[in-house]
N, C-alpha and C positions, 0 to 999 in steps of 0.2 A: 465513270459510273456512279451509281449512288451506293448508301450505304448507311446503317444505323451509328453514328461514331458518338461517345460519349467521353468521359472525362478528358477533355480538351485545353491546353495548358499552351496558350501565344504571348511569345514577346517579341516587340516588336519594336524596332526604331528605323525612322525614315524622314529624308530633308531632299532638296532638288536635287542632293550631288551623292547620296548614300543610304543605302537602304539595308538593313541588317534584320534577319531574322535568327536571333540569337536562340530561341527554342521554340519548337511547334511539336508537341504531344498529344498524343490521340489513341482512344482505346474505340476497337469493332469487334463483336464480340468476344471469341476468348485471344483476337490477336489486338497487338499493339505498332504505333510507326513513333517517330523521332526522325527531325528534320533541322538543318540550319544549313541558311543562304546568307549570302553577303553579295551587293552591289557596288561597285563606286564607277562616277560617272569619266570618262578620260578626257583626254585634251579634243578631242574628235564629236565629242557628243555620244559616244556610245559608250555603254555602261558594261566593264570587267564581272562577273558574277564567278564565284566559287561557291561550292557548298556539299553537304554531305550530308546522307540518311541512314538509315538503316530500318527494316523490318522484323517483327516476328508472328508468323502463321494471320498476316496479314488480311481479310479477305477482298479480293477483288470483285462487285458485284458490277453487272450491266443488266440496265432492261428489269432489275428486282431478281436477277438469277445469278447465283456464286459462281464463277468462273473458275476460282482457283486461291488457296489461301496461300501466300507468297511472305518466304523468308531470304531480306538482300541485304545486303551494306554494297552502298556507293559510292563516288566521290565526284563531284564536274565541274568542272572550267570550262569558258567561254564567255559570249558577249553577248549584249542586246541591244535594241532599236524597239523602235517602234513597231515595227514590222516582222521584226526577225530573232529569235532566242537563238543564236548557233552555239551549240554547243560543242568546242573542240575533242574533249577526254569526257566520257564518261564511263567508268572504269566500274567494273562489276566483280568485284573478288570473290565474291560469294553471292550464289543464289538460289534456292530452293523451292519449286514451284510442288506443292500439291493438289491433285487434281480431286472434285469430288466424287463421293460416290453414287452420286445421282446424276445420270444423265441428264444435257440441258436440254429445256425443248427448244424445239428450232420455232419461233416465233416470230412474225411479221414485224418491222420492226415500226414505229410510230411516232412521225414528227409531227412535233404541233406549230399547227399554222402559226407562220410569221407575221399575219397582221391580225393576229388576237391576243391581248394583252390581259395577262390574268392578273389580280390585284387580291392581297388582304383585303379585310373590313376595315373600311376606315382611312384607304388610301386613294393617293390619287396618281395618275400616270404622269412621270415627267415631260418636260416637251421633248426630250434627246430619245424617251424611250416614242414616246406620240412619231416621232419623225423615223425611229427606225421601223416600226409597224407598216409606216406608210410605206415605205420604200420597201420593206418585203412584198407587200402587194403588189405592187407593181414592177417585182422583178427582180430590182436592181439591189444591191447588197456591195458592202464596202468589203475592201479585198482582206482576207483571210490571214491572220495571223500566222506564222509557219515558224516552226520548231525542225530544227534539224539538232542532230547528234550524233556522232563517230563513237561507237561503242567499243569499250576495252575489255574483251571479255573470251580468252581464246580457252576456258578450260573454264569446270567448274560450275556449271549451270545444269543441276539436277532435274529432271521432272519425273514424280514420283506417283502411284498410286496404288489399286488394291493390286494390277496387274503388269502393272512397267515400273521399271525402275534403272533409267538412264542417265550417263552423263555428255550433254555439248559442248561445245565451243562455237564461237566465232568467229568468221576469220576476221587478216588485221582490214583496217576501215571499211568494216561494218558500218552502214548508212541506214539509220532511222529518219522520216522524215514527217512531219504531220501537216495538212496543208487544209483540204477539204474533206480527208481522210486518212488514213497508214500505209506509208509505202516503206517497203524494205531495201535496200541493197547490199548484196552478197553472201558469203555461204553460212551455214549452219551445220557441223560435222559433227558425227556421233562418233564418242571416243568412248566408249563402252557401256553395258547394261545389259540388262535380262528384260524377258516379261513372258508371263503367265496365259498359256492356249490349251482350253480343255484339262487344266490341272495338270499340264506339265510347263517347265521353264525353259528357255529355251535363251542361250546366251548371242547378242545380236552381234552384227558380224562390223566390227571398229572401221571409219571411214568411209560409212554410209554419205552424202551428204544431199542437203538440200539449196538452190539456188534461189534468190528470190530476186526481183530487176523490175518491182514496181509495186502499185496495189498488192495487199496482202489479201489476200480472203479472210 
């Protein structure tokens, strides 16, 4: 998504066989993020990656509309290619999801054509971008980077707002995967919470869950 971020604080070191991102700091309005990655390349050609983040009232915005201001600490291992970020552990010990208090609209969503190349004043189109324009036109697109991730996160995952006030879990290997869009796999159990109907509370019932076995909506 996009997003307004200001005081922004990268360091950065990188060579064929190692790439380290020792601090990456960033302020979106009244929240803040803090990141650091580490790469090294292995005997195989594919590169070892660790690292760890954390948030505070973070905002997530899509499309120019707030989603949800997000407080996590993380940690990930795993590997990469060219083709492939897998990520083995991605462990969520804490997570705080606030929802707003303004309904999102449901708005059409707007991709911008692939063979139109927007440009600053005073630039000029590379040939690698000239070439991928062309090939949107006519169809064809090179194959899609994919992220996957086994998420670590069986408790502790809040979502909160003027009216709910739950806590999840995940079950174990939890499957995030990103490809041409978000797909999920496996459950999502409600381990306890309340929320708010006509100004009374109402406490929800533990072991609710939810399945998910593909596209996410």
């Amino acid at each position: 998504g996009s997003g307004d971020y200001r005081d922004i604080a990268l360091e950065l070191h990188a060579t064929n066989d190692r790439f380290e991102l020792s601090r990456l700091s960033l302020k979106s309005g009244a929240g803040e993020a803090q990141a650091q990655v580490k790469a090294e390349r292995q005997p195989a050609g594919s590169f070892s990656v660790t690292g760890a983040a954390k948030t505070e009232r973070f905002p997530v915005v899509n499309d120019d509309q707030l989603l949800a201001n997000v407080s996590l600490a993380l940690e990930l291992q795993g590997e990469a290619t060219e083709a492939l970020l897998n990520l083995t552990r991605l462990a969520l010990p804490r997570v705080e999801v606030a929802l707003p208090e303004v309904k999102r609209k449901d708005l059409q969503d707007l991709q911008r054509p692939k063979d139109i190349i927007v440009l600053t004043e005073g630039r000029r189109p590379t040939k690698r971008r000239r070439e991928e324009a062309k090939a949107g036109a006519v169809g064809t697109a090179a194959e899609p980077f994919v992220v996957r991730a086994l998420v670590d996160a069986p408790r502790n995952i809040w979502v909160r707002s003027s009216d709910v006030n739950v806590e999840l879990g995940l079950s174990e290997g939890f499957r995030v995967e990103y490809r041409d869009g978000l797909q999920l796999f496996g459950e999502a159990s409600l381990l306890r919470g309340s929320l708010q109907v006509i100004g009374r509370e109402f406490s929800v019932l533990k072991g609710s869950q939810a399945r998910f076995a593909g596209e996410a909506a």
